[in-house]
LUMZA-376598 format. One line per 8 residues: their letters; for each residue x, y, z of C-alpha. Coordinates in pm, 1 decimal. Each point is the difference from the previous one (the first is absolute). Example, Ala and Ser with C-alpha at 12.3 -4.5 7.8 and 13.67 -1.06 7.14 Angstrom:
REM LUMZA-376598
AS) 1230.0,-450.0,780.0  137.0,344.0,-66.0
END
This chain:
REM LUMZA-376598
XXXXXXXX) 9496.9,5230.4,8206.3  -360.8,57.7,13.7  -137.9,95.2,344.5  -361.5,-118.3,60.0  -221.4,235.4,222.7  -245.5,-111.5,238.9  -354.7,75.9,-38.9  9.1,232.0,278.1
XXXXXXXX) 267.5,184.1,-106.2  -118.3,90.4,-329.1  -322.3,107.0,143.8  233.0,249.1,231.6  178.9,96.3,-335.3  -338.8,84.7,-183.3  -125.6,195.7,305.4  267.1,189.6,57.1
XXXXXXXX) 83.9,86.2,-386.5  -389.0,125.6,21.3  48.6,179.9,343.5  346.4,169.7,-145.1  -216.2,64.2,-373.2  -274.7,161.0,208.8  211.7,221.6,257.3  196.0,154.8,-353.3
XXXXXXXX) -304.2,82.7,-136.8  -99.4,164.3,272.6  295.7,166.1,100.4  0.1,177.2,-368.1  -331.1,88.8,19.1  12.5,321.3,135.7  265.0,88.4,-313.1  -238.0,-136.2,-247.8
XXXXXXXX) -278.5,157.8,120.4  257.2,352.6,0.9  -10.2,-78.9,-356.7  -342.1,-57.7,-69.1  -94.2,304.7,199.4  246.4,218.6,-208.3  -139.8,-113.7,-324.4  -377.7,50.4,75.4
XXXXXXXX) -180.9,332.5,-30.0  -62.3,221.9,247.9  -382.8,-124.0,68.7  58.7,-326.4,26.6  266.0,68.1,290.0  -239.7,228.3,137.4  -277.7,-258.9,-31.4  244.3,-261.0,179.5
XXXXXXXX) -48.0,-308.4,-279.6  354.5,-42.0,-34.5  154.5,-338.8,54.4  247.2,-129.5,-119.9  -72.2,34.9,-396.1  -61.3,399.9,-120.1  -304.1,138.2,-24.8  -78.3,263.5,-297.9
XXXXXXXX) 334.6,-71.0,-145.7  190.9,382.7,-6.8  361.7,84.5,2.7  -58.1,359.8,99.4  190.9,-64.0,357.5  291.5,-47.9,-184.4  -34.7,238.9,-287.0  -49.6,288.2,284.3
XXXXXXXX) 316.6,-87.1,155.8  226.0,-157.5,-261.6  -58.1,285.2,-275.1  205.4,263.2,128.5  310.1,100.7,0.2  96.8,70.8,354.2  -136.6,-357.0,66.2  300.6,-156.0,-253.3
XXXXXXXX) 212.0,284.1,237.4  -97.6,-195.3,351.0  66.8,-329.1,-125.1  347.7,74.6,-118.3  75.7,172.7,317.4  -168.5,-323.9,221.5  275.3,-274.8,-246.1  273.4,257.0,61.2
XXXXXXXX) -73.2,-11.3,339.0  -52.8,-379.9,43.2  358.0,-104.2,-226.5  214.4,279.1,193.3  -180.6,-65.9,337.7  24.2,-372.9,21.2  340.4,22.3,-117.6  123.7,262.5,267.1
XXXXXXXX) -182.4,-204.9,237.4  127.2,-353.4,-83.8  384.9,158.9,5.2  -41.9,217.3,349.1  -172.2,-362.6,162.0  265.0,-204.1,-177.0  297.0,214.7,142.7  -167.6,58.6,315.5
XXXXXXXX) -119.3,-347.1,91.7  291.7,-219.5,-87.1  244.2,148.7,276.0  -266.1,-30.2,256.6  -50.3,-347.0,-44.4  361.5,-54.3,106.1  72.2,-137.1,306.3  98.0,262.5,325.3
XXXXXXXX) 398.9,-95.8,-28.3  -9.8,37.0,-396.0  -145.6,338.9,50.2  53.1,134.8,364.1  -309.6,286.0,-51.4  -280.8,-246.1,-177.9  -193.1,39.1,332.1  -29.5,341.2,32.6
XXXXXXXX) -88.9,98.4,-350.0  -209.8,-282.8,-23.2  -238.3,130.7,288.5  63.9,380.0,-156.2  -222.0,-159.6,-329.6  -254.1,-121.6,267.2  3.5,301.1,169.9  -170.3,150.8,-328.9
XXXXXXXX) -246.3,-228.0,3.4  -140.1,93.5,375.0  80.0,343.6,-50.7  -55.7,243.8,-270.9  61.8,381.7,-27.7  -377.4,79.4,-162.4  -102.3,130.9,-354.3  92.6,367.3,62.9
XXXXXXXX) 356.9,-82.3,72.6  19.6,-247.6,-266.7  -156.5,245.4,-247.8  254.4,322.3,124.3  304.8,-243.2,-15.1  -92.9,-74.4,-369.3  -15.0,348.3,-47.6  301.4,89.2,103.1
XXXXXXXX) 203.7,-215.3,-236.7  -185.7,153.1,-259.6  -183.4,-309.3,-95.1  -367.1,139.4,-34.9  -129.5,7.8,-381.6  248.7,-312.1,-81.5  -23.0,-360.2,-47.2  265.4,-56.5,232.4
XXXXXXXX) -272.2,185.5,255.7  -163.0,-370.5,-53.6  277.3,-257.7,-30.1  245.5,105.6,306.4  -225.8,77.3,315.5  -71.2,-342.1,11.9  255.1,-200.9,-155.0  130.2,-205.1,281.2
XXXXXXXX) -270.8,-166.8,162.3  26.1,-153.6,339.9  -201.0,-284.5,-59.9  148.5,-120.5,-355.8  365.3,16.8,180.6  -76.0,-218.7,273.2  -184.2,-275.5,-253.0  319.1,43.0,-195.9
XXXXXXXX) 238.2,-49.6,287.4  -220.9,-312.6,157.7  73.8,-149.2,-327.6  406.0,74.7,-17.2  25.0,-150.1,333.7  -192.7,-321.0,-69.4  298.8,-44.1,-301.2  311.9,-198.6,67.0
XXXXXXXX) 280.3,120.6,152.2  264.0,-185.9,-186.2  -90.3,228.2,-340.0  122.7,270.9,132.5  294.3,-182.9,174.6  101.0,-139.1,-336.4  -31.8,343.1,-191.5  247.0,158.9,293.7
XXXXXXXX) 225.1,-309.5,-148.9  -0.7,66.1,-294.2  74.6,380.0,48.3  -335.3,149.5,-61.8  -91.4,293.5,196.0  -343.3,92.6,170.8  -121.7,237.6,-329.8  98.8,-366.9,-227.0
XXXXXXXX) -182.3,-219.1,214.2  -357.8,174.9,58.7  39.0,61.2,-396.3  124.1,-293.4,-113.0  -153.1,-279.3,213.7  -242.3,129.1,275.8  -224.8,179.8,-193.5  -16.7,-236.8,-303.0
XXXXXXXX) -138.8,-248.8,295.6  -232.8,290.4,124.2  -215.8,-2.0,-271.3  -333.0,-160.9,180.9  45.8,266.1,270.4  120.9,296.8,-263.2  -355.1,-91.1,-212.0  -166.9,36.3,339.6
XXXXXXXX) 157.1,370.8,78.5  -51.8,64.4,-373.0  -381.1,-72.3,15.0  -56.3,151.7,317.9  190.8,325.5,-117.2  -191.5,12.2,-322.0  -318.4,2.1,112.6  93.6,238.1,275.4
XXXXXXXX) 90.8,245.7,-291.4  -241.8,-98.6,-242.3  -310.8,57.4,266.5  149.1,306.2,136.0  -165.3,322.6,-15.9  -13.5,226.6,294.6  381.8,57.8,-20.7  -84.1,106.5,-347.5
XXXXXXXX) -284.5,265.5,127.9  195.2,214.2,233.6  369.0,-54.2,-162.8  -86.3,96.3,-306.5  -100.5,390.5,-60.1  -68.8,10.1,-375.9  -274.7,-246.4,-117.8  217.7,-137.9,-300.8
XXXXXXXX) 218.9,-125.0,238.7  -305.9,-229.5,164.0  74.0,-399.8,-41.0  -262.3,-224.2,-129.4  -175.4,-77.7,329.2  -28.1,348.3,100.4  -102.4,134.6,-336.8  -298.4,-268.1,6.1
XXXXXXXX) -80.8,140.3,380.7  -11.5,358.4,-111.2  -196.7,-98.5,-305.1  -304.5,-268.0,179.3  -23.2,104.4,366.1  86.1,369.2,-40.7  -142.2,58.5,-294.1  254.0,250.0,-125.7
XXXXXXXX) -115.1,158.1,-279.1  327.9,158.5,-143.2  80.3,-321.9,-148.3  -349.0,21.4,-208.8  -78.4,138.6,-328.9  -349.9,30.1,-148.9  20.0,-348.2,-170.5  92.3,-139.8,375.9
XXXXXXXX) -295.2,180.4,157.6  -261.9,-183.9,-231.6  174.1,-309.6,67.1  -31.0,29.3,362.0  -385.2,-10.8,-86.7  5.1,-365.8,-131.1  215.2,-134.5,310.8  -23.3,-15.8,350.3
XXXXXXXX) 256.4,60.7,318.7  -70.1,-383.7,48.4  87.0,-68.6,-404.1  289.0,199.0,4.3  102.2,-123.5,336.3  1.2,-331.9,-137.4  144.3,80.7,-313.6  322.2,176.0,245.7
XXXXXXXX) 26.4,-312.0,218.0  5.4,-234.8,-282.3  272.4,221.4,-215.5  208.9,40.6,329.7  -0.8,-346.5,45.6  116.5,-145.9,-383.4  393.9,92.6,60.0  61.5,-227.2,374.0
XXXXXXXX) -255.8,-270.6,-173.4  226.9,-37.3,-284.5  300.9,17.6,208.5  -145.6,-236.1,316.4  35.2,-328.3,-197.4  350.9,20.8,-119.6  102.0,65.1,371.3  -278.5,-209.1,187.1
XXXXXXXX) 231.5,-359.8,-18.1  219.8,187.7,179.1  -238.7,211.3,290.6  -99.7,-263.6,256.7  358.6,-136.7,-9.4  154.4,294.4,87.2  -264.3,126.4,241.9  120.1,-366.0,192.8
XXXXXX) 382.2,10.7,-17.0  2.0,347.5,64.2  -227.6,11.5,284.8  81.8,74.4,343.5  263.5,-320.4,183.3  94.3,-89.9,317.4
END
């Protein structure tokens, strides 16, 4: 059956397809003009005549920071980072979250070590004890330096456990039936239901890791141990020039800091684009079921 629209509300449907055309456009503006800015030469940044379309068409941003080795080095260690991190994370909030969204006479301590986790939130011990603790398990120089410190994140286990408690009861009555322990019934049916809320934590977690590059800076002593983010920082704001041969230096003449800045941005930004709309049907619903309830 054929539904006939009124006048006025395909003038509302027109308007707002426009309004909803216009506000994309100009919410990926900034990221095209990244692009454009990265492939334009170093004058024409200077000059400021970059819109959105290049100007003086170059790819010298991305020659001077693609064409080395210890570039290819930083990118393996940022994906080896981002697969083992999200991982650890999504197992630690999986495990943690699902027994605190039990109810006080299912598990008699939920209270407490719920308000412990929010404790950490209020509180925290500072960088210098964070940084000597690290040391001390003999983490410094490693990749696990930037996968454990902050694999259990506060926030991501109470979206997760909003969402457990907004599921039915009787699933988990009916796997106690049928003789299925707690370990069989997060596996086996809870988180198979979780996914909206798991793509959430996943996307959260990944950019956290991917975007990261501090930790990098003072955990890591040696320079080949340097992700992707903080290789790019050492190489465009601090200009270090032990990553630089010859061949770099007169490369550096035909860019800019605001070409090669561009050219970083844009490069850092490829891997969560490409992930984003795989897990994007997914986001808003589990930002809604697992926020906050009464």
């Amino acid at each position: 059956m054929r539904i006939q629209l009124s006048v006025g509300r395909k003038v509302f449907l027109v308007v707002n397809y426009i309004f909803l055309a216009l506000l994309s456009i100009l919410c990926l503006s900034p990221l095209i003009h990244m692009f454009a800015l990265s492939l334009s030469s170093a004058s024409a940044a200077a000059a400021g005549t970059v819109g959105l379309w290049p100007v003086e068409i170059t790819l010298a941003a991305y020659k001077n920071i693609v064409a080395k080795p210890e570039y290819a080095r930083a990118f393996f260690i940022s994906v080896q980072r981002l697969v083992l991190g999200t991982t650890v994370s999504l197992v630690l909030t999986i495990i943690t979250a699902y027994p605190l969204a039990k109810e006080v006479k299912a598990f008699q301590f939920r209270t407490v070590y719920a308000w412990y986790f929010v404790f950490t939130i209020l509180f925290g011990g500072g960088l210098v004890p964070w940084y000597m603790t690290i040391r001390q398990l003999g983490l410094i120089d490693s990749i696990w330096a930037l996968v454990l410190p902050g694999a259990l994140a506060v926030f991501n286990i109470i979206l997760l456990l909003n969402f457990y408690r907004g599921l039915p009861k009787e699933l988990d009555e009916s796997a106690r039936m049928d003789g299925a322990g707690h370990f069989r019934t997060l596996w086996s049916i809870v988180v198979p239901l979780s996914k909206p809320a798991l793509a959430t934590v996943g996307l959260f977690t990944m950019v956290g890791h991917w975007n990261s590059w501090f930790d990098g800076l003072i955990l890591m002593n040696r320079s080949e141990n340097y992700p992707l983010q903080t290789f790019l920082q050492t190489i465009v704001i601090q200009r270090d020039v032990r990553f630089m041969n010859p061949e770099d230096m007169e490369l550096m003449r035909l860019i800019s800091d605001r070409t090669n800045s561009a050219a970083q941005i844009f490069i850092a930004s490829l891997p969560i684009l490409m992930v984003y709309p795989f897990l994007q049907r997914f986001f808003i619903k589990g930002i809604v079921l697992g926020s906050v309830k009464e």
